[in-house]
C-alpha positions in Angstrom: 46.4 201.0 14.0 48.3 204.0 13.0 52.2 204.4 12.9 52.0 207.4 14.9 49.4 205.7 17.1 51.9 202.9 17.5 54.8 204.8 18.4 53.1 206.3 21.1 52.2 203.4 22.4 55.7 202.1 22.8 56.7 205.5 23.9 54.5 204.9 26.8 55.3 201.3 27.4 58.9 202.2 27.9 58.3 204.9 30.0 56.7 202.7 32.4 59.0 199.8 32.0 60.9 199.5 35.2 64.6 198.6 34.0 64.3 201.8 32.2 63.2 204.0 35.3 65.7 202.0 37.3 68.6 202.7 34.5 67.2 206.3 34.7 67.2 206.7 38.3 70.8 204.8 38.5 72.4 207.1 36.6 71.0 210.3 37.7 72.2 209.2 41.7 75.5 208.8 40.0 75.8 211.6 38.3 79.8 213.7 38.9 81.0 210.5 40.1 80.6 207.9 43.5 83.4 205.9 45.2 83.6 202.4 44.9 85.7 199.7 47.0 89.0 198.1 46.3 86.8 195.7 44.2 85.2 197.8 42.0 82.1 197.5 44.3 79.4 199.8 45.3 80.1 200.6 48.5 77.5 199.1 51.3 76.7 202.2 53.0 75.4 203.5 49.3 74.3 200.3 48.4 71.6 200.6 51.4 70.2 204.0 49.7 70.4 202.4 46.5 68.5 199.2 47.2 65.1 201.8 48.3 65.7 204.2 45.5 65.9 201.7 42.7 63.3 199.3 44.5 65.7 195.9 43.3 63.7 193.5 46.1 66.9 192.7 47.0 67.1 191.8 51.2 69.9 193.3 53.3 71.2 191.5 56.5 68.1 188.8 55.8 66.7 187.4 58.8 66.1 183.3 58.6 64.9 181.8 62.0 66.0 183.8 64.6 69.5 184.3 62.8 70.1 187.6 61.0 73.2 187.4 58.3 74.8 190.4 57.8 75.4 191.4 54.0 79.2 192.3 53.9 79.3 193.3 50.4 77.1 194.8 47.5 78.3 191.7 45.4 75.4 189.9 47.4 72.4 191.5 46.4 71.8 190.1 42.8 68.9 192.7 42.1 71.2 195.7 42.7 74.0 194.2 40.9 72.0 193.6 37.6 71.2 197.7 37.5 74.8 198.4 37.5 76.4 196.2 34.6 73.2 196.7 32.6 73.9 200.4 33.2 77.6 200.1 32.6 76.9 197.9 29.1 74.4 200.7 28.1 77.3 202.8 28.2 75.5 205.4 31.2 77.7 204.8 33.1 81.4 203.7 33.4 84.2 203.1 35.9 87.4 205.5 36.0 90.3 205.2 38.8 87.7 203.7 41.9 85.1 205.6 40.9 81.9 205.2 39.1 81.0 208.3 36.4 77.9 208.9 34.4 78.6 209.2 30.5 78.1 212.9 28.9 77.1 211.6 25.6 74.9 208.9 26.9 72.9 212.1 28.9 70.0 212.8 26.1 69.1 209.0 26.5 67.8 209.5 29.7 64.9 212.2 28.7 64.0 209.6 25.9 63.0 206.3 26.9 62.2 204.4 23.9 66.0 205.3 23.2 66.9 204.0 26.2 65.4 200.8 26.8 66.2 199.8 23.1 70.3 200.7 24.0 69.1 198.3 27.6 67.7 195.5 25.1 71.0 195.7 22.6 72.8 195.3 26.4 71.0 192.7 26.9 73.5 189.9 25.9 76.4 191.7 27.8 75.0 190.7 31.4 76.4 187.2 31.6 78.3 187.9 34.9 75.1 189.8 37.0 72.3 187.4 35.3 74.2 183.9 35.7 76.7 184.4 38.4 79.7 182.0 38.4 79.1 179.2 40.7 81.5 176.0 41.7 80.4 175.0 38.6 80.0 177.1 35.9 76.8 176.1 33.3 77.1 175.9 29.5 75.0 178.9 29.4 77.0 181.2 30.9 79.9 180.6 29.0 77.7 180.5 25.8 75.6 183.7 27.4 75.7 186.2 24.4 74.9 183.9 21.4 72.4 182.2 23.1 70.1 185.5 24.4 70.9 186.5 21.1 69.6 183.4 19.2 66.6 183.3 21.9 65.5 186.9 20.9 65.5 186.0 16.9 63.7 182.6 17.6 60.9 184.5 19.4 60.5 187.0 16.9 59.4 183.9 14.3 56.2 183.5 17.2 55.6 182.1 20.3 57.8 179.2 22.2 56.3 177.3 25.2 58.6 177.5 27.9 59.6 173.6 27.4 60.7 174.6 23.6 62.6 178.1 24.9 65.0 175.7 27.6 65.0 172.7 25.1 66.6 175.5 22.7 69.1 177.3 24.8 70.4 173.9 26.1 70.7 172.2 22.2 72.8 175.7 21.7 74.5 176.2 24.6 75.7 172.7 24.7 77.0 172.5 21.0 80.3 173.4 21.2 81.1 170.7 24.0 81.2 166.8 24.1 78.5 166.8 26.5 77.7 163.3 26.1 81.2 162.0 26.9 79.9 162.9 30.5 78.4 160.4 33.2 74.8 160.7 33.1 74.1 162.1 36.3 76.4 164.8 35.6 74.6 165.5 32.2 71.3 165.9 33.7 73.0 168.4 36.6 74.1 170.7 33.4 70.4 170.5 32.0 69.0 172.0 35.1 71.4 174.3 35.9 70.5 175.4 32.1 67.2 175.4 32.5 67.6 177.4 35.8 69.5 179.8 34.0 67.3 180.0 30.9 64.0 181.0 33.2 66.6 184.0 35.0 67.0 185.2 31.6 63.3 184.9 30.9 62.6 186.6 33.8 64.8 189.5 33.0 63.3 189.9 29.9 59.8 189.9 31.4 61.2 192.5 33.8 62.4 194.6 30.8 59.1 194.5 28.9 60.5 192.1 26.3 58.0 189.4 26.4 54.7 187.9 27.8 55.7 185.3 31.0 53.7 182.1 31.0 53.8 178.5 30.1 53.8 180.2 26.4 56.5 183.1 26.1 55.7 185.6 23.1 57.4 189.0 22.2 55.6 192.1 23.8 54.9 194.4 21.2 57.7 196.4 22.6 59.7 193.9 22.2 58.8 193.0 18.6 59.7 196.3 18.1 62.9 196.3 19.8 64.2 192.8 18.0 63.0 194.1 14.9 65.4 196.8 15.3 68.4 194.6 16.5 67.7 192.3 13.2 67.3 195.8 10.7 64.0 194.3 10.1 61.1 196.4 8.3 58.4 197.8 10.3 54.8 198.4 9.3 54.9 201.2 6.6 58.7 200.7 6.3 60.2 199.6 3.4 61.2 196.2 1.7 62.4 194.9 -1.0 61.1 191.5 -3.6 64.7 190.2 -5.0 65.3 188.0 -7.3 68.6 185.6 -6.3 70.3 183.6 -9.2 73.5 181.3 -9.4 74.4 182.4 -13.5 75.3 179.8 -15.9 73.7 177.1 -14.1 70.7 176.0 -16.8 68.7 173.3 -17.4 67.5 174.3 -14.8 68.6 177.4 -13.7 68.8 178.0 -9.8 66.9 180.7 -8.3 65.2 182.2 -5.4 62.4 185.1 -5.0 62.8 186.8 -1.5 61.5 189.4 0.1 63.6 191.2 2.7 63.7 194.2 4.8 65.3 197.4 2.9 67.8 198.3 6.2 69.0 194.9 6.4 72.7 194.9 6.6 74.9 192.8 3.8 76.6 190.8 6.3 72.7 189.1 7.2 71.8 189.6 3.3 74.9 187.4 2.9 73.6 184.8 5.6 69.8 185.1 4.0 71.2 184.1 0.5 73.0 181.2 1.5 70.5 179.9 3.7 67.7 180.0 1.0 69.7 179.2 -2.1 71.5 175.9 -0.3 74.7 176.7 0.5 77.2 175.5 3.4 78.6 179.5 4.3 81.9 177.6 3.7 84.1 179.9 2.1 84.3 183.6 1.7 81.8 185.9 -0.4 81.5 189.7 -1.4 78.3 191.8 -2.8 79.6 194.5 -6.1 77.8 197.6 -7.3 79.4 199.8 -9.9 82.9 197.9 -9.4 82.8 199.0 -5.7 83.2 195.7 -3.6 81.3 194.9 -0.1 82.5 192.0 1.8 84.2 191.1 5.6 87.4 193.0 5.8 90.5 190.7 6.6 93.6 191.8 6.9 95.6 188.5 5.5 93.9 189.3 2.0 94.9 191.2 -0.2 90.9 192.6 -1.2 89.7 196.1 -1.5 86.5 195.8 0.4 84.1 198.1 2.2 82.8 196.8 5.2 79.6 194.9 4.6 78.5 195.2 8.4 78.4 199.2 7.9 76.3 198.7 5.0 72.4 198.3 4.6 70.9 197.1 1.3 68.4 200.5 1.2 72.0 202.4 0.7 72.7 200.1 -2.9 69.6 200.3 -4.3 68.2 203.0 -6.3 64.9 201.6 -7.1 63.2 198.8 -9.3 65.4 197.1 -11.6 69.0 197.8 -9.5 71.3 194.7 -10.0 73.8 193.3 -7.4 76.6 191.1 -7.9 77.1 188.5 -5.2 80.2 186.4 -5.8 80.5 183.1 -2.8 83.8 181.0 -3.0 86.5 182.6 -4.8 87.9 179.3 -5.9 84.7 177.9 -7.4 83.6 181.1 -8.3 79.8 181.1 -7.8 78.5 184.3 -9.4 74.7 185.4 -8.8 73.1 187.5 -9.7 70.5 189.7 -7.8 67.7 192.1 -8.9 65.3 194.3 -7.1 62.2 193.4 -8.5 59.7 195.3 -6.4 60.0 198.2 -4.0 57.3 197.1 -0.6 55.3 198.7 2.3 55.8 196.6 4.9 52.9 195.4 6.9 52.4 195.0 10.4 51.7 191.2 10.3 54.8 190.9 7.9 58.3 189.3 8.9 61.2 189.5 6.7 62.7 187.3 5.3 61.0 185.0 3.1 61.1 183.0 0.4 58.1 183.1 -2.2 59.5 180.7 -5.1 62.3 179.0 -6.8 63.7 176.6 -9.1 66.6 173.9 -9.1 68.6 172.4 -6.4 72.1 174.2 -5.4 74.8 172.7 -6.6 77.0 170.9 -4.2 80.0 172.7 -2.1 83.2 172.4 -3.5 82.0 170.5 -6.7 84.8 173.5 -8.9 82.2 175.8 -9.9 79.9 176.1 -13.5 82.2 173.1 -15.2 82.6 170.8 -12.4 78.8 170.6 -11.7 78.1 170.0 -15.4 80.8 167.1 -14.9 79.5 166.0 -11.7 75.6 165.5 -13.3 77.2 163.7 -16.2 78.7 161.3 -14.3 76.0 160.9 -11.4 74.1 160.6 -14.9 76.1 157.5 -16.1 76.4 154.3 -14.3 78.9 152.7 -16.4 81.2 156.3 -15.7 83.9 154.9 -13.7 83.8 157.7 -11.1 80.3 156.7 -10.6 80.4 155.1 -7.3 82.7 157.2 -5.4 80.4 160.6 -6.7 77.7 158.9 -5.6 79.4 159.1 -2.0 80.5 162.4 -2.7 77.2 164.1 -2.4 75.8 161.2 -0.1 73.3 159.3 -2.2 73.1 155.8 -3.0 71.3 156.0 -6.2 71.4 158.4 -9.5 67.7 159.4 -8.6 68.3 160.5 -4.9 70.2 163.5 -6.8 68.0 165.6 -8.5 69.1 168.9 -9.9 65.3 170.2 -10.2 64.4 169.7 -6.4 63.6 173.1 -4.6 61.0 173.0 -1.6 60.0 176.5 -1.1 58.9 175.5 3.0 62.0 173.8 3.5 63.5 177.3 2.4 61.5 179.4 4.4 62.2 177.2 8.0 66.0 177.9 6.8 65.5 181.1 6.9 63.6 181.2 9.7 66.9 179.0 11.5 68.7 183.0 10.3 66.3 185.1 11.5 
């Protein structure tokens, strides 16, 4: 299929995707500017129109029995709600002084929707409040919302996740950061399916955006391929990538390296993550990339570094074809320089995802070991039995024997599913 065949395609699909013609629609009614309550609520009597306009499902004064319940506030209606702080994290449209405004700069958007539902996907992780409303108990989702959509997205673009896997997933990372088995059991299992609740909203919001494919399998739309490719700088087909060659210098005998191949509009800070996952190392301690003496890392103030900011920077805009060389430079204590060469300039192809690993040589060396001489004195004496420091090096690195360390080991799959746990 052609590129310009493909684009059209995607054109189309987010033409008719409704979150788009409901963003598009939304903003238009707003337009100069509408009242909203005390709250910072659409007010009911627009709400009404709203609810028919934008078609959100959502039931007004809902009848149950022979009861009707009146619906006092816009706050209720969950469908109408979601338009308006996916609109407002799009940046269409904003609040000023009790009243809601559309955004001049975010008009052009609205005659291109491609445009427009890709700034409604990178929204996408904003919407904690109108997708998992609080509760009397709030879930480990919502309070993990952003990096869990976010990790969600990546993990589909590696291929298709049963349902099962997708909750099993945002539950391992929502949960992470708390001591969730310190709790009583019953209240454990009351977290997991409010989780799991919560996971198939977002699901379903995704669906609903054109993202991915609903079933007992979810799988990336191409629309949505396309969209996450975009999020993660990843190469499309006929886009280009790049084959590097990553290596730790001075380290012989054997030396330590890795052949990638990554996207060319990747930016350093993920480059930075990509190298460390595939070479071995921890991410403990700072790191910078150099070309021509000009340094790209993470600006902090408490240092006192010269760097540019690596997350405003894509690797295309360092290399100037075959044969450029980067410095990378990770832990300024131990000093671990590599060195990194563009060996071939790529196409990508539409089956391709980036990155990978294609081959390598020697283990990394361990974290915090003090650089080049301290691993050459950590082998010797891993090497030597009768060395008195022996023992406690063997606990160091966590082996109970000399030949559980091997300076040679390098398992290109177990390199690839680490990058894969980046992308």
């Amino acid at each position: 299929m052609s590129a310009e065949v493909m684009d059209e395609q995607l054109v189309i699909s987010a033409r008719e995707c409704d979150v788009v013609r409901r963003l598009q629609a939304f903003t238009e009614w707003v337009g100069a500017g509408r009242k909203l309550t005390q709250t910072d609520r659409i007010r009911m009597v627009d709400a009404r129109t709203l609810v028919e306009l934008l078609d959100t499902r959502d039931e007004i004064d809902p009848r149950i029995g022979t009861r009707t319940f009146k619906t006092t506030s816009s706050q209720e209606l969950t469908g109408l709600n979601v338009v308006l702080e996916w609109a407002l994290a799009a940046r269409l449209v904003r609040r000023v002084h009790g009243r809601l405004v559309a955004v001049k700069k975010a008009q052009p958007l609205l005659d291109d929707p491609l445009q427009l539902w890709e700034r409604a996907l990178e929204a996408l992780p904003a919407l904690r409040v109108a997708i998992c409303p609080p509760g009397w108990i709030e879930s480990v989702l919502s309070l993990q919302f952003r990096p869990v959509v976010t990790a969600l997205l990546t993990r589909l673009y590696g291929g298709p996740l049963t349902l099962n896997e997708i909750c099993a997933l945002s539950w391992e990372l929502a949960a992470a950061p708390y001591r969730i088995e310190d709790a009583p059991a019953d209240r454990q299992q009351m977290w997991r399916r409010l989780n799991d609740n919560e996971t198939r909203r977002v699901l379903t919001v995704l669906a609903m955006l054109g993202a991915v494919r609903a079933g007992d399998v979810m799988e990336l739309t191409p629309l949505g391929l396309w969209g996450v490719r975009r999020l993660l700088g990843e190469a499309g087909p006929g886009e280009p990538a790049y084959q590097i060659t990553v290596a730790v210098m001075d380290v012989l005998d054997p030396p330590v390296w890795r052949r990638l191949q990554v996207s060319a509009g990747i930016r350093l800070d993920r480059l930075h993550s990509i190298i460390q996952a595939a070479m071995g190392w921890e991410d403990y301690h700072p790191h910078h990339f150099t070309v021509d003496d000009v340094r790209y890392g993470e600006p902090d103030p408490d240092w006192e570094l010269d760097f540019l900011d690596e997350r405003e920077t894509v690797l295309a805009d360092l290399v100037s074809g075959e044969g450029t060389r980067i410095g990378y430079t990770y832990d300024f204590g131990d000093n671990w320089e590599h060195s990194m060469v563009v060996e071939r300039v790529l196409v990508a192809g539409e089956a391709d995802r980036f990155p990978r690993c294609l081959a390598g040589e020697g283990a990394c060396p361990p974290e915090d070991c003090g650089g080049i001489g301290g691993y050459e004195r950590l082998r010797e004496i891993l090497a030597d039995p009768s060395d008195p420091e022996h023992e406690s090096m063997l606990d160091w690195v966590g082996v109970t024997a000399s030949a559980d360390f091997d300076p040679a080991r390098f398992d290109v799959e177990r390199a690839n599913e680490a990058l894969a746990r980046v992308r």
